[in-house]
C-alpha positions in Angstrom: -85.4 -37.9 19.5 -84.4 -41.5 20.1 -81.6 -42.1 22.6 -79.5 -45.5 22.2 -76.1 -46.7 24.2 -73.1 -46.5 22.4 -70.1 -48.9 23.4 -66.9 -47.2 23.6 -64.9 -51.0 23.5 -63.1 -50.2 19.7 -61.5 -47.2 21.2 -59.7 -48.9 24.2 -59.4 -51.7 22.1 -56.9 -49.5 19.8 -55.3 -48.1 22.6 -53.8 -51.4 23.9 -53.5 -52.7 19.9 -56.1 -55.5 20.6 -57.8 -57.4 18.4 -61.4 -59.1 19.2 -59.4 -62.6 19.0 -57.2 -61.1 22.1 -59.4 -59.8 23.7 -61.9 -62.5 24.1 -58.7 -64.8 25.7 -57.5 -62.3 27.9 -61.5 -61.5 29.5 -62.9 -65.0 28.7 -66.0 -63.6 26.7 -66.9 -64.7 23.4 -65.6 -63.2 19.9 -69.2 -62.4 18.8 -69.7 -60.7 22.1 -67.4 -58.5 21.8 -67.9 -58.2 18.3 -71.5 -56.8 18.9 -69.8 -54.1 21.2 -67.3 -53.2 19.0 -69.8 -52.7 16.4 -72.9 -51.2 18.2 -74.9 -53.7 17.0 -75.7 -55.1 20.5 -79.7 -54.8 21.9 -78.7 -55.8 25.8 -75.9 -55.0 27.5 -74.6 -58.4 29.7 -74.0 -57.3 32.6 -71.0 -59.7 33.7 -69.3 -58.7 30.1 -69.2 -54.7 31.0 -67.9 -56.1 34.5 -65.4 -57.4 32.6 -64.1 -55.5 29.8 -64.6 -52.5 32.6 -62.6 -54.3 34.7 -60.3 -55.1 31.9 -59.5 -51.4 30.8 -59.8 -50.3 34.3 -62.6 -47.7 33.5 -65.9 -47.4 34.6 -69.0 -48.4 33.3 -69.9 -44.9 32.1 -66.7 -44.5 30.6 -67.2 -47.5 28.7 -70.9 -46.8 27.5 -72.4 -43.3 26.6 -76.4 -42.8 25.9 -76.7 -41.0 23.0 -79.5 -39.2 20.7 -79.8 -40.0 17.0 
């Protein structure tokens, strides 16, 4: 089975009611960024975006991305 990382941004997102246009003001990191997060469509993950967004939410970087098999 094939393992990928799956971005759990959407869900904490939704919990504060932010949109990606928000967002990207308030952590200073590109719409299509954090669009790519959002969506899972992201190959690499940036490593100062998760410091952000984690920083952000105040979660870690596990909460924020899970490995899972498809």
């Amino acid at each position: 089975m094939e393992k990928v990382i799956i971005c759990q941004l959407k869900q904490y997102m939704d919990e504060k009611q932010l949109n990606i246009a928000q967002l990207s003001r308030e952590v200073g990191v590109t719409e299509n960024a954090i669009r790519g997060y959002v969506k899972n469509s992201f190959s690499r993950i940036d490593c100062q975006v998760a410091i952000k967004l984690c920083t952000y939410f105040q979660v870690n970087v596990g909460d924020m991305f899970d490995i899972k098999e498809v």
